[in-house]
C-alpha positions as CSV (number, residue, x, y, z in Angstrom):
1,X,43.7,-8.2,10.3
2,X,43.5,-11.8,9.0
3,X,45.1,-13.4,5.6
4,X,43.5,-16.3,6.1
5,X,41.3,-17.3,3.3
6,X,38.2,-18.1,4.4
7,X,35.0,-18.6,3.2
8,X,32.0,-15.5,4.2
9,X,28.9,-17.1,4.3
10,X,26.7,-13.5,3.8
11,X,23.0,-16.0,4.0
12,X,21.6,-19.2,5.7
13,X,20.9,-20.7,1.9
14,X,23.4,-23.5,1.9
15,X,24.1,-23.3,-1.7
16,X,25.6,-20.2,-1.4
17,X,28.4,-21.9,0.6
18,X,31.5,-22.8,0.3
19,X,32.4,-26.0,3.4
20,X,36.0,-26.4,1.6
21,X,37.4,-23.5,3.0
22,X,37.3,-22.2,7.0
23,X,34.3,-20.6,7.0
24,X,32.8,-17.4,9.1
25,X,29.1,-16.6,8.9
26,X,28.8,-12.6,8.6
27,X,25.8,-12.7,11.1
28,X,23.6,-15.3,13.1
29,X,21.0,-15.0,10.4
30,X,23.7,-17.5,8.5
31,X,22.5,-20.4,10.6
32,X,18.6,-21.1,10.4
33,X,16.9,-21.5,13.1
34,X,16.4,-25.6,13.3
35,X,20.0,-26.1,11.9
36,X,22.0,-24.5,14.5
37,X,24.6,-27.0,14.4
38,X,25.9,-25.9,11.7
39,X,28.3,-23.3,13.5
40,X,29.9,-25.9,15.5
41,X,30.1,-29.0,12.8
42,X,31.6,-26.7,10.4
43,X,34.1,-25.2,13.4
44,X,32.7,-21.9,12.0
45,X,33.3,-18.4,13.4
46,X,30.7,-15.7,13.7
47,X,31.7,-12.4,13.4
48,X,31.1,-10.4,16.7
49,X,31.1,-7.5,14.6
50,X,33.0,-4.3,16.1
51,X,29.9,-1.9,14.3
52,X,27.1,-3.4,16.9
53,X,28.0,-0.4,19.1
54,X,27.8,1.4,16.3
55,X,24.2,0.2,14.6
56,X,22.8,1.6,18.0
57,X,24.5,4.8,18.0
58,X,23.3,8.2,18.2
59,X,25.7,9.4,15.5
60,X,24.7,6.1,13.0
61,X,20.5,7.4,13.4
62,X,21.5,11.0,13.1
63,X,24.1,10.4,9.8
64,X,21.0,8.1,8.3
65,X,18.8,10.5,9.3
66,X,20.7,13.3,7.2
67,X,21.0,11.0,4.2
68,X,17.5,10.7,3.8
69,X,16.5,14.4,4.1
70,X,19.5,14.8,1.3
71,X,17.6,12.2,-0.8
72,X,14.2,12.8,-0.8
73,X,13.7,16.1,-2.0
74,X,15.7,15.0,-5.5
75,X,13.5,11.7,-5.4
76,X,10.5,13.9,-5.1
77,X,11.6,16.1,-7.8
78,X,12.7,13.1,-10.1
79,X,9.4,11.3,-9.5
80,X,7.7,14.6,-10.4
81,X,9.4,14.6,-14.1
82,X,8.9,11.1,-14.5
83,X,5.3,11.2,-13.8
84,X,4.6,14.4,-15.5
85,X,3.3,15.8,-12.0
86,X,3.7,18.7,-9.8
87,X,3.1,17.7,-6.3
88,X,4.4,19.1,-3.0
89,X,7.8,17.5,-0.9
90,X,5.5,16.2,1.4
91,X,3.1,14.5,-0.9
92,X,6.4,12.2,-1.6
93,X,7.3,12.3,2.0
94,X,4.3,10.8,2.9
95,X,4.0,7.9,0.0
96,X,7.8,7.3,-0.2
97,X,9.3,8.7,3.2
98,X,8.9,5.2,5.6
99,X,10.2,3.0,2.8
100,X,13.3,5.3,2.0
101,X,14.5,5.9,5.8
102,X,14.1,2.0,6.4
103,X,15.7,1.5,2.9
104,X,18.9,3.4,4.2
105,X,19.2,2.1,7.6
106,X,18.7,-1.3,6.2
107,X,21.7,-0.5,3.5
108,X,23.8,1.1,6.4
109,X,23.8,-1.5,9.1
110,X,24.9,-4.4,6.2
111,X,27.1,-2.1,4.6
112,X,28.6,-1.9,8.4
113,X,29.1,-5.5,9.0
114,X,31.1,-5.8,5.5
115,X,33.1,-3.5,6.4
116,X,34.4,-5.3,9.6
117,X,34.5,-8.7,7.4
118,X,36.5,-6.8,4.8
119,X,39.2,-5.7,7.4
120,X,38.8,-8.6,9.9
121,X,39.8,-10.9,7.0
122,X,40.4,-8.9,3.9
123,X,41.7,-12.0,1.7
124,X,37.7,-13.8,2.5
125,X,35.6,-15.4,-0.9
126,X,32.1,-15.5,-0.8
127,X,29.2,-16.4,-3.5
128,X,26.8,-13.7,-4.5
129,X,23.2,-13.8,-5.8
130,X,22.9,-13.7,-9.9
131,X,21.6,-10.2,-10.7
132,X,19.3,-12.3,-13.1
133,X,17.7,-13.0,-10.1
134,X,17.5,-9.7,-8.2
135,X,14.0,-9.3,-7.0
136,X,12.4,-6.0,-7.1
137,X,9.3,-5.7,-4.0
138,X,6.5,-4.7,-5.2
139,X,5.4,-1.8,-2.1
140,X,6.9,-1.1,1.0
141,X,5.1,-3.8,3.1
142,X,6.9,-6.3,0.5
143,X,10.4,-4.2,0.9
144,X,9.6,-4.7,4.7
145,X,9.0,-8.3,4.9
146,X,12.1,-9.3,2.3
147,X,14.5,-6.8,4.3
148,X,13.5,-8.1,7.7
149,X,13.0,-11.9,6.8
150,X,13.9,-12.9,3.6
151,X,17.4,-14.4,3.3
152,X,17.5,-14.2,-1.0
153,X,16.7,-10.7,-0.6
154,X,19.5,-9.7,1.9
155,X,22.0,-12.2,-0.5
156,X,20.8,-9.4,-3.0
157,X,21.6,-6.4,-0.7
158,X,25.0,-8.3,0.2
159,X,25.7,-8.7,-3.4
160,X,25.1,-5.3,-4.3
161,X,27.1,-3.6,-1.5
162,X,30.3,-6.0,-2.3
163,X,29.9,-4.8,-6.0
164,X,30.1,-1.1,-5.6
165,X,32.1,-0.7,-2.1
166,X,34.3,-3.9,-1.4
167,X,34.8,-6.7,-4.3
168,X,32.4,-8.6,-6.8
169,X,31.5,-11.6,-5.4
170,X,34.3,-14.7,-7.4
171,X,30.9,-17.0,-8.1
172,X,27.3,-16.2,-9.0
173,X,24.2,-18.1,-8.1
174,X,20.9,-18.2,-10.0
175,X,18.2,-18.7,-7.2
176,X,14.3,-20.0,-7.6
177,X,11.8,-17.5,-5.8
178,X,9.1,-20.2,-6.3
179,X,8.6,-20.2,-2.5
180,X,8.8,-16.8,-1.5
181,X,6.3,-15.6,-4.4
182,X,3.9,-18.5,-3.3
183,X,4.3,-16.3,-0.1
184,X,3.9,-13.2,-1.9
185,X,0.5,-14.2,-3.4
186,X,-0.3,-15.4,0.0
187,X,0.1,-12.2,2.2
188,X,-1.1,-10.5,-0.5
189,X,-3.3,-11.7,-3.2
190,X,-6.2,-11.6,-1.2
191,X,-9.4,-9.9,-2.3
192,X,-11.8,-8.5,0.5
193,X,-15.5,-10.0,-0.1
194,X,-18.0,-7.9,1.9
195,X,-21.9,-9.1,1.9
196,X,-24.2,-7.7,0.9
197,X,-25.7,-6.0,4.1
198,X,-22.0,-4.5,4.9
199,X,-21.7,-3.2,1.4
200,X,-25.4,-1.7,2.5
201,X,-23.8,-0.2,5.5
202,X,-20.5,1.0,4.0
203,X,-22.6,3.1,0.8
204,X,-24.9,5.0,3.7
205,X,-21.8,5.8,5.9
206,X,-20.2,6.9,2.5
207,X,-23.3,9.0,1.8
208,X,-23.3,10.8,5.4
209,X,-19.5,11.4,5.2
210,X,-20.1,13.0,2.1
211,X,-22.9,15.1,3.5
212,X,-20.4,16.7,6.2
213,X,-17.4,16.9,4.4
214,X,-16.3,19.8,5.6
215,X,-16.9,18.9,9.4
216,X,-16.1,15.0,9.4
217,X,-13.2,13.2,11.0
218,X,-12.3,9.7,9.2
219,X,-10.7,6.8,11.4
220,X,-8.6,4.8,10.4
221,X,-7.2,1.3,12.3
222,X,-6.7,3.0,15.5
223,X,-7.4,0.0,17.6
224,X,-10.9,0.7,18.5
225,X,-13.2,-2.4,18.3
226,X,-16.3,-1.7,15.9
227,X,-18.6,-1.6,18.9
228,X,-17.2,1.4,20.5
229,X,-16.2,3.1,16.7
230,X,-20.3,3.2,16.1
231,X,-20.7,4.5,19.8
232,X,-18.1,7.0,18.7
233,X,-20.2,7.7,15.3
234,X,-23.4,7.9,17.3
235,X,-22.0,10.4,20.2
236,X,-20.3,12.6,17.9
237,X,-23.8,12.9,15.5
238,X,-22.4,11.1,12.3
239,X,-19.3,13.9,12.7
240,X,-16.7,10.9,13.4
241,X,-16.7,7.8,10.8
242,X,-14.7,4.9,10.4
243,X,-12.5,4.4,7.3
244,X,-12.8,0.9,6.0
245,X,-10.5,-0.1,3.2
246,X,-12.6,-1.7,0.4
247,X,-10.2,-3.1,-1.6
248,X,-6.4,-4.7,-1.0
249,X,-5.6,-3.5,-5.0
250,X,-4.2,-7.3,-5.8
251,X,-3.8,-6.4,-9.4
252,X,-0.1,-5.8,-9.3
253,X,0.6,-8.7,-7.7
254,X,0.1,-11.3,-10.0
255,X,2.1,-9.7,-13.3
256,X,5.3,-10.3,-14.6
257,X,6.8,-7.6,-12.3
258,X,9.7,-6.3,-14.3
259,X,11.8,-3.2,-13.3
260,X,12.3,-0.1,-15.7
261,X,16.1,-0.5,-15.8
262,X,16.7,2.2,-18.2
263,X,14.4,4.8,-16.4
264,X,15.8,3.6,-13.1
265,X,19.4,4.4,-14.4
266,X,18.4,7.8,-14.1
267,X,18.2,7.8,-10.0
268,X,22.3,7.4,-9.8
269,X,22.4,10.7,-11.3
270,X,21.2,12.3,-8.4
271,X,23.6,14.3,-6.2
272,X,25.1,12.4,-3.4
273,X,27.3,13.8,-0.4
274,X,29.7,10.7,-0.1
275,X,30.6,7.5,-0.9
276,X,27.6,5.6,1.3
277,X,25.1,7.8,-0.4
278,X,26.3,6.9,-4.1
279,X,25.7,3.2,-2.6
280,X,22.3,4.0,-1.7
281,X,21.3,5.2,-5.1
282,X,23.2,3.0,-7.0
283,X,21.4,0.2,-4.9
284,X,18.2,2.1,-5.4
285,X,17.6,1.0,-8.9
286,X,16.7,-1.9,-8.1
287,X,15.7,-2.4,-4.9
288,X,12.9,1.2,-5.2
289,X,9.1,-0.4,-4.9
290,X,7.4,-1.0,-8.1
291,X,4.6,1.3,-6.9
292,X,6.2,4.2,-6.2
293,X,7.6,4.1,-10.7
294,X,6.4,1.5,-13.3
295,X,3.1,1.3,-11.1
296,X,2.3,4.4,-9.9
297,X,-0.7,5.5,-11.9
298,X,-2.5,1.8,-11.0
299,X,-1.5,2.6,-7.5
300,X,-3.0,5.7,-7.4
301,X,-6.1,4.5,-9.1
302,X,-6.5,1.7,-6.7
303,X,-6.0,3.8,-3.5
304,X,-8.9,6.1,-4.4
305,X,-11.3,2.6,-5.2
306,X,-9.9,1.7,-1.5
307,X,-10.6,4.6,0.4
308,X,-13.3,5.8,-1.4
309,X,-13.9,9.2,1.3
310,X,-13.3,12.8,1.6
311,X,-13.1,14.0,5.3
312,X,-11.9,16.8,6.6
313,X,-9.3,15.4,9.2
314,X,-7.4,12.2,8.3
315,X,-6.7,10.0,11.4
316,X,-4.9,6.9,11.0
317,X,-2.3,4.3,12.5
318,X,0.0,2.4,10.6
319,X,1.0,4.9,7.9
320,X,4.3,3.3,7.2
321,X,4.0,0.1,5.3
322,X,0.1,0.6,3.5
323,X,0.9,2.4,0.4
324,X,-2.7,2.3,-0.4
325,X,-3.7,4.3,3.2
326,X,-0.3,6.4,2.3
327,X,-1.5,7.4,-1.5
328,X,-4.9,8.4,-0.9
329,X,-3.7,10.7,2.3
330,X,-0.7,12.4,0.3
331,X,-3.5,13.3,-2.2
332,X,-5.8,15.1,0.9
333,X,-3.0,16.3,2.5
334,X,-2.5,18.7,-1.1
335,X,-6.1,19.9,-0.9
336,X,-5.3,21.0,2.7
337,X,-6.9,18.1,4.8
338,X,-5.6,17.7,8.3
339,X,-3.4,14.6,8.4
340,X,-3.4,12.6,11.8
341,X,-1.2,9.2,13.1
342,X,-1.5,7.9,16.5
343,X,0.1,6.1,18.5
344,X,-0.2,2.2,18.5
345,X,2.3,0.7,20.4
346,X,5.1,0.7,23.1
347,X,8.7,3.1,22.7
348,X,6.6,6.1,21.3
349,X,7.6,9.3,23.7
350,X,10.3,7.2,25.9
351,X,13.6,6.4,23.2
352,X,16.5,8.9,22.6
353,X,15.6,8.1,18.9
354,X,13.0,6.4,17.2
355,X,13.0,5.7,12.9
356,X,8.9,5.1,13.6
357,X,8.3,7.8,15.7
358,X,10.2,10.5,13.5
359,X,8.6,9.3,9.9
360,X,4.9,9.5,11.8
361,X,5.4,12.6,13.7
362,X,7.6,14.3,10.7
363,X,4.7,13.0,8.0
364,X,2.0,14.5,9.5
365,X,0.2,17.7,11.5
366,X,-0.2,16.7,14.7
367,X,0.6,13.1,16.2
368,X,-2.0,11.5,19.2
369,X,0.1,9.5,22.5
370,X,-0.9,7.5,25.2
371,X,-0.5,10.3,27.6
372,X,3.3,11.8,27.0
373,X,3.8,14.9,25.5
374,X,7.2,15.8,24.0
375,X,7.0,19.2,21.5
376,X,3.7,20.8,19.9
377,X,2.6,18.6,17.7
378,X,1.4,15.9,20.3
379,X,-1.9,15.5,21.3
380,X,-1.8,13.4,24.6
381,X,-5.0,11.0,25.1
382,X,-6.3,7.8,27.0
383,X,-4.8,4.7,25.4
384,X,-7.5,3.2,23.4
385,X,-7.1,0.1,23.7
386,X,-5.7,0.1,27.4
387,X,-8.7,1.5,28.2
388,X,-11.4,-0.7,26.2
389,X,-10.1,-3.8,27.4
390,X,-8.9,-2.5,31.0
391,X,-13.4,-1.7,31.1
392,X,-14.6,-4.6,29.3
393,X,-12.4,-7.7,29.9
394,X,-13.8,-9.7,32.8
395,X,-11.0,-10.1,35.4
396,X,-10.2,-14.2,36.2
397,X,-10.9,-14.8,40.2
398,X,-8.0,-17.6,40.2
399,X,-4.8,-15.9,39.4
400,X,-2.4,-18.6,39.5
401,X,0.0,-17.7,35.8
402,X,3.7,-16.7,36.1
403,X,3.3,-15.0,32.7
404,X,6.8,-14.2,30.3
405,X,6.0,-12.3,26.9
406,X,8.5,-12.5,24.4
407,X,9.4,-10.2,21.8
408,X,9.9,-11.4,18.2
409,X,13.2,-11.2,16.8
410,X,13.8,-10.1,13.0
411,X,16.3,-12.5,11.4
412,X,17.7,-9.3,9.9
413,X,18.0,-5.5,11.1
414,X,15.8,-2.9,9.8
415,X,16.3,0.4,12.0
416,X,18.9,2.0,13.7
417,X,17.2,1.5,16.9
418,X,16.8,-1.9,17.2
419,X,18.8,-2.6,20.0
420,X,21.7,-5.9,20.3
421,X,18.7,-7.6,22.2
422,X,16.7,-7.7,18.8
423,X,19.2,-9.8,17.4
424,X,18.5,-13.6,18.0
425,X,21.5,-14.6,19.6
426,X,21.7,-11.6,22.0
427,X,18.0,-11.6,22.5
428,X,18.7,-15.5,23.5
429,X,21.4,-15.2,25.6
430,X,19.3,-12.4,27.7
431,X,16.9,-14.7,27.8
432,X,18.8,-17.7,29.2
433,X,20.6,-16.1,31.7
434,X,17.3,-15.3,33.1
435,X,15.8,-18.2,33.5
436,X,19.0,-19.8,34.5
437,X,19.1,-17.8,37.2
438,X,15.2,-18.8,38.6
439,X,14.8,-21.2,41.5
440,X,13.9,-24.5,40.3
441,X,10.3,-24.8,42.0
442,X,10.0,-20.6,40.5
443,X,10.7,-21.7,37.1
444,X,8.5,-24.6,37.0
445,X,5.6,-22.3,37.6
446,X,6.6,-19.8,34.4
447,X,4.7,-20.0,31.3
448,X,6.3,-18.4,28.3
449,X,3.6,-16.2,25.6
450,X,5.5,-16.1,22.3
451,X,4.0,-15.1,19.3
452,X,1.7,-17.3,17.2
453,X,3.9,-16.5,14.1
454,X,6.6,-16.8,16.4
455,X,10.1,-18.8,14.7
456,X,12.5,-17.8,17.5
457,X,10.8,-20.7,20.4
458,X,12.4,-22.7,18.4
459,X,15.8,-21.3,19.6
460,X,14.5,-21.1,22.9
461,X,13.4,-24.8,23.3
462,X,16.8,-26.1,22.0
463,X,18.3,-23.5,25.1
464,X,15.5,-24.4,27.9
465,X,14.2,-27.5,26.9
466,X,12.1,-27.7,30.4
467,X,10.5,-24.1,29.7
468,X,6.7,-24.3,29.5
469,X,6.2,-22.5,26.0
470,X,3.3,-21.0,24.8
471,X,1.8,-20.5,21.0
472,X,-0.9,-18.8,21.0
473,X,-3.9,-20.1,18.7
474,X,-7.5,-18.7,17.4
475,X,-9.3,-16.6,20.2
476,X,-6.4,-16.8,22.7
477,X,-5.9,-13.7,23.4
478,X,-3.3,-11.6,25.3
479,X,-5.7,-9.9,27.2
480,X,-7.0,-13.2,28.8
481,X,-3.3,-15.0,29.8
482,X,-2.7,-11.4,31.3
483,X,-5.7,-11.8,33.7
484,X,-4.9,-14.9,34.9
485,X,-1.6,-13.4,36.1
486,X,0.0,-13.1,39.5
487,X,3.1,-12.1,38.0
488,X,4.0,-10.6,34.6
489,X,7.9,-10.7,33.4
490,X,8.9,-8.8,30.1
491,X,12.2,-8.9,28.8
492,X,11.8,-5.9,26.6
493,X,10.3,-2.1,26.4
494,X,7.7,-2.1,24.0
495,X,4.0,-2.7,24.4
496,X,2.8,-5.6,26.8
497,X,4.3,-4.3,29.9
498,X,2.7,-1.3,29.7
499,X,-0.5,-3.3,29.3
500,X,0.4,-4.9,32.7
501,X,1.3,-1.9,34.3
502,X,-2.3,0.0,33.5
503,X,-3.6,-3.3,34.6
504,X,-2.1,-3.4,37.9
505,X,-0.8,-6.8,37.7
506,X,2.4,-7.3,39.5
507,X,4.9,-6.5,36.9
508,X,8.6,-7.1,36.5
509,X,10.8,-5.6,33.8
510,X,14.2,-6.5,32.5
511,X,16.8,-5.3,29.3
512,X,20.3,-5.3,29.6
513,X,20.9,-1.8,30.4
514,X,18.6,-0.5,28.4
515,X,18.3,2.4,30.3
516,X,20.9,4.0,28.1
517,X,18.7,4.6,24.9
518,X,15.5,6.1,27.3
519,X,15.3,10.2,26.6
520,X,15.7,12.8,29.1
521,X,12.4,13.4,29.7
522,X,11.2,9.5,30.3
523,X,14.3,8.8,32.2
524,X,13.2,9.8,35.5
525,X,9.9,7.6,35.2
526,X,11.8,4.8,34.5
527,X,14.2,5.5,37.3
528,X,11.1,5.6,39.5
529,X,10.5,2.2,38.7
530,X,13.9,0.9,39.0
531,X,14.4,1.8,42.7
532,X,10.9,-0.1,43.7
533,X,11.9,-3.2,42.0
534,X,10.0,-3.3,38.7
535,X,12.3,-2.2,36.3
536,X,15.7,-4.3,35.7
537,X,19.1,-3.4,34.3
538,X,20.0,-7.3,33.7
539,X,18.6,-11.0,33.6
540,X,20.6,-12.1,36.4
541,X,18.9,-9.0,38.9
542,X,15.2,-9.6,37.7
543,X,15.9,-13.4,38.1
544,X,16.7,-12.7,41.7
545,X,13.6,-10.1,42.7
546,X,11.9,-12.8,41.0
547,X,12.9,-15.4,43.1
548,X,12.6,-13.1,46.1
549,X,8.4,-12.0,45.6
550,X,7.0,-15.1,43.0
551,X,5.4,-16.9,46.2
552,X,3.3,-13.5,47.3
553,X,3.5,-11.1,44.9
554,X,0.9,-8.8,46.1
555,X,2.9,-8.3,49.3
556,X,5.4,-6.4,47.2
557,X,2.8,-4.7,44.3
558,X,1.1,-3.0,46.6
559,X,3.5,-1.3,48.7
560,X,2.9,2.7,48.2
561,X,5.9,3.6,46.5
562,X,5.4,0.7,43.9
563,X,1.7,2.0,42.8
564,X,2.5,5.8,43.3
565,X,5.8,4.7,40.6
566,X,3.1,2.5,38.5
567,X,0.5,5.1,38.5
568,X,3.0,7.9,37.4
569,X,4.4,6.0,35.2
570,X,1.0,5.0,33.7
571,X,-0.4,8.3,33.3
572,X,2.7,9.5,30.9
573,X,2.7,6.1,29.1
574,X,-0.2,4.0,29.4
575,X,-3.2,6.8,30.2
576,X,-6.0,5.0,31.2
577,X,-9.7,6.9,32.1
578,X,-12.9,6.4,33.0
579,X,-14.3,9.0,30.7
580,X,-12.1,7.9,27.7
581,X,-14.7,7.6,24.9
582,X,-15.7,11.4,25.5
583,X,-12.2,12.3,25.9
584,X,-11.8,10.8,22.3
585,X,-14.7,12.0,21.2
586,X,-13.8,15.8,22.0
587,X,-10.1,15.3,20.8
588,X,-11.0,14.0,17.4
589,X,-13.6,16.9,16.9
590,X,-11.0,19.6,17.7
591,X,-8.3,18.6,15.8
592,X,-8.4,21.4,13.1
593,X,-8.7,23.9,15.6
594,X,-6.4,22.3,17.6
595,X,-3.9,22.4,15.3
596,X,-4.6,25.3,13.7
């Protein structure tokens, strides 16, 4: 413990600051990322908090995990009375389940790092936000963006948590949203303008859905391109459709969004377990999406006008943050439609515990993988898109590239499972010590992919300022970079690598022990991949294999145990087939019996 007063800076927006006093930044998200100076002009100290451990920890997902299923069966309810409706547990489960989970993770992990401030230096000062200017997000894709991005939104949080669990804030700030709701209007007051010819198109595919209702399977986003979704319509006899959203429902957007405070009031009298809970609905008031209370009924409206379709069996990606997709399925899943999510992306099936997974798998009947099955409800199948760009994409004769994909790094937390490496600075310092550790004449030859939205190269090219750095732009795809390739190198577990590995591109692998987090069953696949040299605990070993096979890497790739690890690996991961449309085709039409 420290009496020293100091300053907590809790944001990166300088006018919440206080440079009289020593300062400590809470987090690295206090420095922004093109004024990293400011940690050593100000002789500031970061907090290294003691909860990291913690934020990753079995017992932090399970406790979260237990909070929501407290809460959401008194939301429900509440919602119910407000609404003057009488729908089902999981009808709210499905519209408000992903926001609330992510809400209380979100809540947990700041309220952690508070509480190691509060008894690392219990005498600190710090500014809070004005609750004049507390911002309310309009949907869960808005809670999403402000929770993982936006530094006046997590001043809010801050400011909130001090309030009810440490001490009020001495100062209070007014701040202008000007920017951020210029930002707002721009992801999404968007309006979808179809010609005339689609709007043809979309009315008869409308009109045949309708016609077999009973027998039809709607699509939804599931990574298909619209080539092989008509071949799919085509080869199934107009049984399988494609879902296209008609609308994006702007209308709430633009309005004068202001919170119900005195119906809101109402959610702290729900029952809570403890003190963190109390937080969480006390919090909830104002932080709860417009949508899911003052806007509800327009919501509603708007989903049906976007999905205007009926089918039998729902099947859909991305579930989680589109309320609209979420509203209109809640509604089917009542009348006793089949309700499907797939996968559509890297750590399904492998992690000890995954927010995602859970909140897909737990929202609907049966959930589709890439290949791994792991309890009944999981349908294993070919990786879609593995498979239409593994057969379509023309492979490039001169593969010269030394291709590194980077992973994005939120500027804030927003599940339990997001390792240290997802933070900047750790993800950084992985990423350094790696390419530190490359021969000179090894590194030269390395292209790094970022992505196009990408803010962390900034970091990066400040750290290796002789790294060649690539931003993607227009039609440069992933796909194409990856066939140029004589070497891939992935510094984390989610998506591209498995991409490289179906590929059979010469692949190497490295987390800093990541190991730790992979389940029981995945474990021994990624232990097969370990002992042949693909998979690495640290930087400093992948730097080394790296070194050792860059000149010739097919010497090493092709090596029996290396494929025979790949292709095992590939089939419970990555599934890639031949036959993959029909597979598909033939999973899609069973589903209700299937599942049934």
């Amino acid at each position: 413990m420290n009496n020293q007063k100091v300053f907590l800076a809790t944001t990166a927006l300088e006018t919440f600051w206080d440079t009289t006093k020593p300062m400590v930044f809470l987090g690295e998200w206090c420095q922004s990322h093109h004024k990293k100076f400011h940690r050593n002009v100000l002789n500031a100290v970061v907090i290294d908090s003691v909860t990291q451990q913690h934020h990753q920890s079995t017992e932090a997902y399970n406790y979260t995990i237990r909070v929501y299923n407290q809460l959401l069966p008194q939301l429900s309810d509440w919602l119910n009375k407000i609404h003057s409706t009488q729908y089902s547990s999981r009808y709210w489960k499905i519209i408000i389940g992903s926001f609330l989970l992510w809400y209380i993770q979100v809540v947990y992990d700041r309220y952690l790092y508070l509480k190691s401030a509060s008894e690392l230096y219990p005498a600190f000062e710090t500014i809070g936000l004005s609750a004049s200017s507390f911002k309310t997000p309009i949907n869960t894709m808005e809670f999403y963006l402000f929770a993982t991005e936006s530094d006046a939104w997590n001043l809010q949080l801050f400011t909130q948590i001090l309030k009810h669990q440490f001490k009020t804030p001495s100062l209070h700030k007014d701040f202008d949203w000007h920017d951020e709701m210029q930002e707002r209007k721009n992801k999404f007051g968007s309006s979808m303008n179809f010609s005339k010819l689609t709007k043809l198109k979309l009315s008869f595919l409308r009109y045949l859905l309708n016609l077999r209702r009973k027998k039809s399977v709607g699509v939804y986003f599931c990574g298909l391109s619209n080539k092989n979704i008509y071949r799919l319509l085509l080869s199934s006899k107009f049984k399988i459709f494609p879902l296209i959203k008609m609308d994006n429902g702007e209308g709430i957007v633009f309005r004068e969004n202001k919170p119900n405070n005195k119906l809101r009031a109402e959610i702290t009298r729900l029952h809570s377990e403890d003190d963190f809970t109390a937080l969480v609905l006390e919090t909830l008031q104002i932080n709860m999406p417009l949508n899911f209370i003052e806007y509800y009924k327009e919501e509603s409206l708007q989903s049906d006008k976007s999905f205007p379709y009926s089918p039998s069996v729902i099947v859909g990606a991305g579930w989680n943050p589109d309320d609209q997709l979420k509203f209109w399925g809640a509604k089917h899943a009542e009348k006793g439609h089949v309700i499907v999510d797939l996968q559509h992306g890297g750590g399904y099936g492998t992690h000890q515990y995954s927010s995602r997974e859970y909140l897909e798998r737990d929202n609907c009947n049966a959930f589709i993988s890439w290949g791994w099955k792991n309890g009944e409800d999981v349908i294993p199948a070919p990786s879609v898109l593995a498979c239409e760009k593994k057969y379509s994409q023309k492979k490039n004769q001169s593969q010269h590239l030394i291709l590194w994909v980077a992973n994005e790094t939120p500027r804030y937390i927003l599940s339990i499972e997001q390792s240290l490496q997802s933070l900047e600075k750790s993800y950084s310092d992985l990423q350094y010590r790696f390419a530190s550790a490359l021969n000179q004449d090894i590194r030269s030859q390395i292209m790094m992919r970022v992505r196009p939205s990408s803010k962390h190269h900034a970091t990066i090219r400040e750290l290796l300022p002789d790294l060649k750095i690539h931003l993607p732009q227009g039609k440069d795809t992933f796909f194409d970079q990856l066939s140029s390739a004589k070497l891939f190198i992935s510094d984390n577990l989610q998506t591209t690598f498995l991409y490289s590995l179906a590929f059979n591109v010469p692949t190497i692998v490295f987390c800093d022990n990541a190991l730790r987090q992979i389940n029981a069953e995945a474990k021994q696949y990624f232990d097969q991949l370990r002992d042949c040299g693909i998979y690495h605990d640290s930087p400093d070993s992948a730097a080394k294999w790296v070194n050792q096979v860059a000149h010739n890497p097919m010497a090493w790739w092709k090596k029996p145990d290396v494929q025979l690890a790949r292709e095992e690996f590939c089939h419970q991961f990555v599934r890639i087939t031949a036959n993959w449309r029909n597979e598909w085709k033939n999973i899609l039409l069973n589903l209700r019996s299937t599942i049934d």
